[in-house]
C-alpha positions in Angstrom: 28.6 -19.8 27.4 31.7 -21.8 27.2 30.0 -24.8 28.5 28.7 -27.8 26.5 25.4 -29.2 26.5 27.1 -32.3 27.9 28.3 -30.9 31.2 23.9 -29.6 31.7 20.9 -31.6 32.6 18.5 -30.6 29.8 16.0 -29.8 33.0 18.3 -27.3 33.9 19.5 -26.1 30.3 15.5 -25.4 29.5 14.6 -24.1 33.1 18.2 -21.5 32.4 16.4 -20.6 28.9 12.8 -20.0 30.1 14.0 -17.7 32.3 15.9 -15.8 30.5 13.6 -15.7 27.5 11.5 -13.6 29.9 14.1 -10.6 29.2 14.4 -10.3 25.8 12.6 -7.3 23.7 13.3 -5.5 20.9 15.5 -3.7 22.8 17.3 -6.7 25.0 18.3 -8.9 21.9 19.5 -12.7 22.4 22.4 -12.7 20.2 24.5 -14.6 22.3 22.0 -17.1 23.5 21.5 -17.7 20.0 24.6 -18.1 18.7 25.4 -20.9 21.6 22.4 -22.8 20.6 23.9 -22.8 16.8 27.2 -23.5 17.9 26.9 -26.0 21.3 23.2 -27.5 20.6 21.8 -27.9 17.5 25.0 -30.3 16.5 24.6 -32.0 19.2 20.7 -32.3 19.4 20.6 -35.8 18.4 22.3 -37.0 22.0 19.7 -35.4 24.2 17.5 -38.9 25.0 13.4 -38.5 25.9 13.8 -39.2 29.6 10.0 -39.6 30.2 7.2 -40.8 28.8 5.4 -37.8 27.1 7.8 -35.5 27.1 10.6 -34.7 24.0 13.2 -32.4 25.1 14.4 -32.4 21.8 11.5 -30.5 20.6 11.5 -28.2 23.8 15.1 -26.7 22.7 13.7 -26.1 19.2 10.9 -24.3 20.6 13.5 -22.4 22.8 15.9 -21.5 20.3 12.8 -20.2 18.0 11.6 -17.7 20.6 15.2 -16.8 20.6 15.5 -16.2 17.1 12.6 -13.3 18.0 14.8 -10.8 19.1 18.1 -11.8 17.8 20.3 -9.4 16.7 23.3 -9.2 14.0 25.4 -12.3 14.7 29.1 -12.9 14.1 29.9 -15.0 11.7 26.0 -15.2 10.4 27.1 -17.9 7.5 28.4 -20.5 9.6 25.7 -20.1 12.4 22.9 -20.5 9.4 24.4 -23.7 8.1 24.1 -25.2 11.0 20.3 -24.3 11.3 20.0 -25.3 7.6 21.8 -28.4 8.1 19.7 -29.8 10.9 16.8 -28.6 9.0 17.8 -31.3 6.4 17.5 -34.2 9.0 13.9 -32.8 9.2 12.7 -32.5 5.6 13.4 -36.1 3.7 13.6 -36.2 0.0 10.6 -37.8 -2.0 11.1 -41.4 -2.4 11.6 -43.2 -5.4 8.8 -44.8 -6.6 9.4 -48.4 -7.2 6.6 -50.2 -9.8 7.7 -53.7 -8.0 7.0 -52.0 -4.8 3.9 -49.7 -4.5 3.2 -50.1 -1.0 6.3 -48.6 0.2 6.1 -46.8 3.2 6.8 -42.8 3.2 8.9 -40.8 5.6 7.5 -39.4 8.2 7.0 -35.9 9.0 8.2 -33.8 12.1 6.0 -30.7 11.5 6.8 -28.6 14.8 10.5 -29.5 14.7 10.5 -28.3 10.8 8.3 -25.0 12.0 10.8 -24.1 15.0 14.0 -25.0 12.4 12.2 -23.6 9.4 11.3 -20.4 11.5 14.7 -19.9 13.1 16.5 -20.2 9.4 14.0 -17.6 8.2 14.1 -15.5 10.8 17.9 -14.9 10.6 18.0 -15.3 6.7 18.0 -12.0 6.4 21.1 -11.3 7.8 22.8 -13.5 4.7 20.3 -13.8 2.2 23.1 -14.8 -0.4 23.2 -17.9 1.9 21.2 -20.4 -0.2 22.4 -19.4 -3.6 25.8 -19.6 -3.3 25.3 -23.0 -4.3 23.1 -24.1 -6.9 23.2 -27.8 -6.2 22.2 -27.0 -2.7 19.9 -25.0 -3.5 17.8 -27.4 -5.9 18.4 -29.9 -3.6 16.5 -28.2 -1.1 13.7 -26.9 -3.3 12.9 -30.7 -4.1 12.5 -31.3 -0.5 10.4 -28.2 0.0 7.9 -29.2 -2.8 7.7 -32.4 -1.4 6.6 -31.3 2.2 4.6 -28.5 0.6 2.3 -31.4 -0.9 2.2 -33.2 2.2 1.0 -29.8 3.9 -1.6 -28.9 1.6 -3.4 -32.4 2.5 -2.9 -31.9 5.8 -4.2 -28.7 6.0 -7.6 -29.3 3.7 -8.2 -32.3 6.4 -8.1 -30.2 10.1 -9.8 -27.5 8.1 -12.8 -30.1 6.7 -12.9 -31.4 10.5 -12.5 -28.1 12.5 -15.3 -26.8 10.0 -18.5 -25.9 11.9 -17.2 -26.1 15.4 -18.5 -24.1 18.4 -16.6 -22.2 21.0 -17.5 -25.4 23.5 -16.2 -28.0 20.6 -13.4 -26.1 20.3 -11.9 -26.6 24.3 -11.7 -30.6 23.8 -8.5 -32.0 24.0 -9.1 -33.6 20.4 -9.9 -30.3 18.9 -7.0 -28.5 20.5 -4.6 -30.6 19.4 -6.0 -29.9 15.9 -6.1 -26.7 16.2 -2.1 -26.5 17.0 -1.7 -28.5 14.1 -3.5 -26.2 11.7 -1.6 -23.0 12.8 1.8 -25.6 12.6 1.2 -26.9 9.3 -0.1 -23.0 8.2 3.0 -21.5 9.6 4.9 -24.1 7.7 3.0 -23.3 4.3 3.9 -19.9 4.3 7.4 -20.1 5.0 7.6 -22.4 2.3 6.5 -20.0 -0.1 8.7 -17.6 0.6 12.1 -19.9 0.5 10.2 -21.3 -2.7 11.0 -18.0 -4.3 14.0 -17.0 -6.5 15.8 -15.2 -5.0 14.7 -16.8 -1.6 12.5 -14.0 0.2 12.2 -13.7 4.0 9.4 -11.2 4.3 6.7 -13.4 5.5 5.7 -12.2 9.4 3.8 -15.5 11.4 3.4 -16.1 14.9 4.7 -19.5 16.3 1.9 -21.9 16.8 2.3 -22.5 20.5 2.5 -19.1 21.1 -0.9 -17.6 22.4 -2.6 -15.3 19.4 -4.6 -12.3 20.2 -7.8 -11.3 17.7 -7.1 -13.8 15.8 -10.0 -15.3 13.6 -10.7 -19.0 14.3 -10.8 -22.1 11.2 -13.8 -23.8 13.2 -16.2 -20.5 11.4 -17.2 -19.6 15.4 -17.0 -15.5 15.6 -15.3 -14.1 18.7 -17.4 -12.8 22.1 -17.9 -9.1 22.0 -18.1 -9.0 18.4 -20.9 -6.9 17.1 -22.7 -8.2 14.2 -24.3 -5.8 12.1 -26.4 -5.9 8.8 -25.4 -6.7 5.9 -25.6 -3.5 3.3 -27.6 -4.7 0.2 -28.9 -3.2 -3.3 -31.8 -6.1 -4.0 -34.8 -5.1 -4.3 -35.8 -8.1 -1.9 -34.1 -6.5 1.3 -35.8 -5.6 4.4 -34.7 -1.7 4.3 -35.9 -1.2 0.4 -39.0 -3.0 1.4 -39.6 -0.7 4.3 -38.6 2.4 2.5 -41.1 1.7 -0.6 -43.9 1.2 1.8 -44.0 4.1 3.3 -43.4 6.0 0.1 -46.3 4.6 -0.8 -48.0 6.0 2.1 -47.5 9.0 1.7 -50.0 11.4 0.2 -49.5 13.6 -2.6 -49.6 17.4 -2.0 -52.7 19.5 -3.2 -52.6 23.3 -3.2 -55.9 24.7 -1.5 -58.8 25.3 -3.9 -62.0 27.8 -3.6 -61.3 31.4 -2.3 -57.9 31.2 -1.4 -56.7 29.3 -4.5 -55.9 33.2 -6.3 -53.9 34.3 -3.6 -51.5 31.3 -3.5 -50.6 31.0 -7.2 -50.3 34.9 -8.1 -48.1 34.9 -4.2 -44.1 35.5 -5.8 -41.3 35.3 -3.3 -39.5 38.3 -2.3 -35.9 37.2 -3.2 -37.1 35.9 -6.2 -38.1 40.0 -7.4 -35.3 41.6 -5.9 -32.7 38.9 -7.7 -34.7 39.6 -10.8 -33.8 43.3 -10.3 -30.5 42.9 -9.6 -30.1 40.9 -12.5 -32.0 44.4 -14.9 -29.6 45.9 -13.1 -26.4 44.2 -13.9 -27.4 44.2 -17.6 -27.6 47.8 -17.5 -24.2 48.7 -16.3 -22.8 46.4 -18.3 -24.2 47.5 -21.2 -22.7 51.5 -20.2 -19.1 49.8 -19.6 -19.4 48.2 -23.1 -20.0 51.2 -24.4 -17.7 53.0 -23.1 -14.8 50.6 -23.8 -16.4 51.0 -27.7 -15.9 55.0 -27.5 -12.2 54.1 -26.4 -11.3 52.0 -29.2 -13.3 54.5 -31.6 -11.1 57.2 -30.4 -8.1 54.9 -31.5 -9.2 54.2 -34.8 -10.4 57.9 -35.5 
């Protein structure tokens, strides 16, 4: 760990990382792997060049050091390391520009959602170990609220757009390359939102659980409105009078036929017919007046005897 990134190849920095990302749990934390990043890398992030066409190593180590932040445990220092995170953050998330009347076609920054989510993620993540961070200073503090507010708004757009064109899409739709990238960029932008919301808050919170958007999800519902293989559908209960199971339930109400007690000779015997159970609780209940009526009495010679 008391190498630079200068003296690596960022082929074999990430091929070091990868592996041993493989060994951390909740139990095996990264603590020193992530403290390294925050102290050797993230400063120095900007010097790491895109060596092929395609590829952005830059975005590779963010992705790296947010997996890291998973399993992290208390760090030294945890001030220092966080305004680092929070600092590079920054060169992510641009203030809104000025708007000039002589000007109104001026261009707008552009936005880096997945290095803001893996930044974004990390500074959350480990938020919680000095959540005094952010309002130690005020200016700071509203300084970075302005920028959050103005990616928030870029977001929301965003999001309402992938959703409107995700919308409606089968299971088959859903495995082109055009639609996977768009789906990415729905659970990036997503991720985004809701760790907005939480930093949005005063005191900043840093309760929100997401997964990272390149990370594989399991059970997860998807935007395009298909419903998952395996997954039973069953019907819908209803209280209209219009559903199939109130219609079938009248009908053969209907059917049936009303009950008639037999008539001619045997017609006496039925209604004169009184249930056994029914006599003997009547006598039981003769009977229970009865003794009651002897205790009564007797309580009422007792109390006579008093007054007497």
């Amino acid at each position: 760990f008391k190498l630079a990134l200068l003296y690596f190849s960022v082929s074999t920095f990430l091929a070091c990382f990868k592996l041993a990302l493989l060994y951390f749990s909740s139990q095996v934390n990264s603590t020193r792997f992530v403290s390294y990043v925050c102290e050797q890398v993230l400063p120095r992030l900007g010097e790491v060049k895109v060596q092929e066409e395609g590829s952005n190593p830059q975005l590779e180590l963010l992705k790296l050091f947010a997996e890291l932040c998973t399993h992290c445990g208390a760090l030294d220092n945890a001030d220092a390391k966080l305004d680092k995170i929070f600092n590079k953050l920054l060169d992510y998330m641009p203030l809104p520009p000025d708007t000039d009347p002589e000007n109104p076609n001026q261009s707008e920054p552009r936005l880096e959602f997945s290095h803001v989510e893996c930044l974004m993620y990390a500074y959350h993540r480990l938020g919680k170990q000095s959540p005094d961070t952010l309002t130690k200073d005020q200016d700071r503090l509203k300084d970075f609220k302005l920028r959050l507010q103005y990616f928030a708004r870029g977001i929301q757009g965003y999001i309402k757009k992938l959703r409107e064109a995700l919308h409606g899409k089968t299971a088959e739709e859903l495995k082109t390359e055009e639609n996977k990238i768009k789906v990415i960029a729905l659970k990036t932008t997503s991720n985004i939102n809701t760790l907005i919301k939480d930093l949005f808050h005063s005191p900043p919170s840093f309760k929100s659980v997401i997964s990272l958007s390149w990370k594989p999800t399991t059970g997860a519902a998807k935007d395009g409105g298909t419903t998952s293989t395996g997954q039973k559908r069953h019907t819908p209960i209803t209280f209209s009078s219009d559903s199939p199971s109130s219609k079938h339930y009248k009908t053969e109400k209907s059917q049936r036929e009303i009950y008639q007690p037999p008539s001619g000779k045997y017609s006496t015997k039925v209604s004169s017919y009184t249930p056994y159970q029914q006599q003997s609780r009547g006598g039981r209940a003769r009977g229970r007046g009865g003794f009651r009526g002897t205790t009564r009495g007797f309580r009422g010679g007792r109390n006579w005897r008093r007054n007497y």
